[in-house]
C-alpha positions in Angstrom: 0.0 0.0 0.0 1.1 3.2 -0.8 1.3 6.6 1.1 -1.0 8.4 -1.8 -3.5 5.2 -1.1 -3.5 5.0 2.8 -4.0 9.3 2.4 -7.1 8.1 0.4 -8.4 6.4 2.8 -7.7 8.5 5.6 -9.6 11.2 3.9 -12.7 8.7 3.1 -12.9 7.8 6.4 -12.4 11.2 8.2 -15.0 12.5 5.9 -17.7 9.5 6.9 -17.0 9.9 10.7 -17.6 14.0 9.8 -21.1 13.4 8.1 -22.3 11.1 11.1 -21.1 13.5 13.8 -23.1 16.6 11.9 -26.1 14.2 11.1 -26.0 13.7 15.3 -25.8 17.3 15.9 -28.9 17.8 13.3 -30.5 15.7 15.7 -30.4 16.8 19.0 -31.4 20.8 17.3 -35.3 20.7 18.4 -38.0 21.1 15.5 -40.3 24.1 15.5 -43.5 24.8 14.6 -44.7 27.2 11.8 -47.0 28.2 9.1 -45.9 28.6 5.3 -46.6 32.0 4.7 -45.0 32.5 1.1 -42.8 30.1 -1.5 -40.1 31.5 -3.8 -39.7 27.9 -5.1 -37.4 29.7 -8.1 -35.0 31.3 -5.4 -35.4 28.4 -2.7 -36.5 30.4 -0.1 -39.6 29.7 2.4 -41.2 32.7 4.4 -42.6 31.1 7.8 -44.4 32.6 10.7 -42.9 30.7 13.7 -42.5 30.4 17.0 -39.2 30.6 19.2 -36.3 28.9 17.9 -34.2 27.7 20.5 -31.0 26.5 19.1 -30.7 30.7 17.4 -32.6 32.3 20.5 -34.9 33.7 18.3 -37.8 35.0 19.2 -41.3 34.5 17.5 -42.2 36.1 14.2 -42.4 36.0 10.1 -39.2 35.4 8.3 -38.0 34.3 5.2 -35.3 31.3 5.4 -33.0 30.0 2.4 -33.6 25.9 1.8 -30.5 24.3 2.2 -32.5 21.6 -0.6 -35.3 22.9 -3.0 -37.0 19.2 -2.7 -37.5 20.6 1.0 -40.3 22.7 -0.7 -41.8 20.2 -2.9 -45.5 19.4 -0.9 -46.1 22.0 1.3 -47.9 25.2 0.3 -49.2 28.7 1.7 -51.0 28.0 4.6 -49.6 24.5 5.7 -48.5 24.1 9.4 -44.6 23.1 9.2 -42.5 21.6 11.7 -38.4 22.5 10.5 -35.2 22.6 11.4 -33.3 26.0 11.1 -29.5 26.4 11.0 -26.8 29.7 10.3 -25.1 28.6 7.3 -22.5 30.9 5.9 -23.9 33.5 7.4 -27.4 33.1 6.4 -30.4 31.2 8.1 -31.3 28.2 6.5 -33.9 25.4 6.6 -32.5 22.2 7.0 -35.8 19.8 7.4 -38.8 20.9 7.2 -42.0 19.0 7.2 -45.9 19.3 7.4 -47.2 19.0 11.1 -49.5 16.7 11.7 
């Protein structure tokens, strides 16, 4: 086995254990509870009206979010209740789950 090859692998791995621990972290963030008050499908944005979201300390009110995926916006619509997932992503607040309440 090479050095080149073992790097590989190193890198392969590191990445894996990497995506498990964010997937964890994604996990533990609490959902919270909205309603769909505008799509901008085109632009992948969502505006919600929402309550407090814990993991930013945000209080209650209408905003619009970037979707970290645009399938995330594929079956909801204007006036659906929402459970979702918010994160700061490169500066910017960004849905990262979202899906109808029940």
């Amino acid at each position: 086995m090479t050095l080149t090859t073992t790097r590989r692998r190193w890198s392969a791995t590191a990445l894996l254990v990497l995506a498990g621990l964010a997937s964890a972290v994604q996990a533990q963030i609490p959902t919270t509870a909205g309603e769909v008050t505008k799509l901008d499908k085109p632009g992948n944005r969502i505006t919600l009206k929402h309550g407090e979201i814990k993991n930013l300390d945000m209080p209650p009110m209408t905003m619009t979010f970037r979707v970290r995926e645009p399938k995330l916006l594929d079956g909801v619509g204007v006036g659906d209740r929402v459970r979702f997932v918010v994160e700061r992503v490169d500066g910017q607040y960004t849905v990262m789950s979202l899906s109808k309440a029940p």
